[in-house]
N, C-alpha and C positions, 0 to 999 in steps of 0.2 A: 504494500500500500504506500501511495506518497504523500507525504504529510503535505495537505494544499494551507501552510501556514505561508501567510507574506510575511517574510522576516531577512533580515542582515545576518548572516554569519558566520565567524572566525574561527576558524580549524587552527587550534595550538598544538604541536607536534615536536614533544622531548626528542632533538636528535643527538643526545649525550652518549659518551663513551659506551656507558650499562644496558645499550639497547643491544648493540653488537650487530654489524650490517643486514646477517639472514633475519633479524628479530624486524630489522627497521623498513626492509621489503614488505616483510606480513603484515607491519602496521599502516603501511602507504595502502597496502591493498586493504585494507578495515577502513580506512580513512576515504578513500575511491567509495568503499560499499554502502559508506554512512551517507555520502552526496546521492546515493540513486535514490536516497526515501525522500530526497525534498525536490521540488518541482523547479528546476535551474534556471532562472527565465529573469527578463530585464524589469518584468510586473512582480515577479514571485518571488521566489529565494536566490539571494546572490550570497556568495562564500567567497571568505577569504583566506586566506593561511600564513602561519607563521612558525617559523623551527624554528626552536632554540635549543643551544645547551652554555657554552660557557659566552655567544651572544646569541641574540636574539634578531633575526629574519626575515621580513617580509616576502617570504615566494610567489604568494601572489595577493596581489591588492584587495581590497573591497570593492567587488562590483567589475574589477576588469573581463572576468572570463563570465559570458552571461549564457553560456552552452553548453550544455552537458557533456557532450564529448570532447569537447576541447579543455573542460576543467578538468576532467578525468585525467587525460593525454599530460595533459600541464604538473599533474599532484606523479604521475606514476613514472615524471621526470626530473623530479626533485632529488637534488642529490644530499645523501647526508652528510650531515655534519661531523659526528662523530669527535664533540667538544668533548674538554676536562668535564666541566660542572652541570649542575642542572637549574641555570639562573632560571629560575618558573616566574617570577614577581615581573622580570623584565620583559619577560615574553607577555604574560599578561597581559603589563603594561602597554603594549605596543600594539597589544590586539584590541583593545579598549579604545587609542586614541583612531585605529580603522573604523569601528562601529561608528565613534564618536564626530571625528574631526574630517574621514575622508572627504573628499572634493562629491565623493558617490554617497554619503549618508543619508540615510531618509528615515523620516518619523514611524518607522513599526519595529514589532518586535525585534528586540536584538538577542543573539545567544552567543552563546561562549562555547567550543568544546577542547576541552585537555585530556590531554592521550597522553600517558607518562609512566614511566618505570620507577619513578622511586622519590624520595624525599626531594623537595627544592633545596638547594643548596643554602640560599637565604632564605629558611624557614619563614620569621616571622614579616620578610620584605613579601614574598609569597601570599601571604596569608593578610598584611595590609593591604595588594595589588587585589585581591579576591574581592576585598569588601568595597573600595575604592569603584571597582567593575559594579559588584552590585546595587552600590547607592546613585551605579547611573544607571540603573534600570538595565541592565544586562544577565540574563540567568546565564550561569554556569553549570556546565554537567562534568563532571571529569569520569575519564575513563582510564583506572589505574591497573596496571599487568603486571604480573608479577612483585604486587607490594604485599609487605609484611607487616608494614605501620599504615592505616590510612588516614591517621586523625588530620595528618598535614590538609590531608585531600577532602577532609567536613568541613574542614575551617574557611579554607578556600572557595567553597561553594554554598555555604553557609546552612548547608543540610548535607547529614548521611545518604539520604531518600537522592541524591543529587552526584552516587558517587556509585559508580558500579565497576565491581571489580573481576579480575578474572587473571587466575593462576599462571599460566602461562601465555608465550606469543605462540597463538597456538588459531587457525584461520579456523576451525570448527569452536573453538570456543567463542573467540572476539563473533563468530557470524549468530549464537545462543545470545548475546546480549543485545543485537542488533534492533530485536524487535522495541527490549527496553529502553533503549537508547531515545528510539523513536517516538515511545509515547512520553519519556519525560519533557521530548521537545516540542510536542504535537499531540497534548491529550486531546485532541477531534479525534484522533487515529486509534482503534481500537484493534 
């Protein structure tokens, strides 16, 4: 089903050392499967993205690729990063002032999604960029792989109900949460 929500949204994408390049393939490809449930159109859903690990990336703007197959083509050519750290607050940050500040921003729904393997480096910088995002009206959903701690990742989205986790990089499991993913962005979508 495709979520028909008209909304802004920023794909955050941990490309730090801890993903490990075969880990960071399976997440482009989760990240690709997450854009087919929204309706990619210049009226509908426009995405944008941003890697980070020890800086933070704009790959693709807000609102520049308004096509489904060219966004696709665009994310499953993104090369990693493969930084020291996992600056989260800064990448946040970067994806807040796209929803916010782009030349393309427009008054509806904005979202946030973070796909990340492990603790931000600057915890509580992390977790101020989270509230920062949500006191501008931006929901955040994070999507954490293989974490052992996730409070970083409640704090940041400012609910558990906002945090779905999943064991491994693993394309059968990230594809089990896909549907959940979807309705925490798109409760129309049942």
């Amino acid at each position: 089903t495709v979520c028909p929500l008209i909304a802004d949204v920023m794909l955050v994408v941990d490309g730090s050392q801890s993903i490990m390049p075969d880990n960071f393939d399976t997440l482009i490809r989760f990240v690709v499967r997450v854009t087919r449930q929204f309706d990619i159109s210049p009226e509908a859903t426009r995405m944008g993205l941003v890697q980070f690990s020890d800086r933070s990336k704009v790959e693709i703007s807000l609102g520049d690729i308004t096509d489904e197959g060219a966004l696709e083509t665009r994310i499953m050519n993104i090369t990693y990063q493969n930084g020291g750290d996992t600056f989260t607050g800064e990448a946040i940050r970067l994806a807040t002032s796209q929803l916010l500040n782009s030349p393309q921003a427009r008054n509806v729904s904005k979202l946030m999604f973070l796909f990340t393997d492990g603790q931000p480096t600057l915890r509580n910088n992390a977790i101020r960029a989270g509230e920062e995002a949500r006191n501008e009206n931006i929901t955040i959903t994070a999507v954490g792989i293989a974490i052992t701690v996730q409070d970083a990742l409640n704090m940041i989205t400012g609910s558990s109900d906002r945090v779905l986790l999943v064991e491994t990089f693993s394309d059968e499991l990230l594809n089990d949460i896909i549907d959940d993913l979807t309705t925490q962005a798109c409760p129309t979508v049942e």
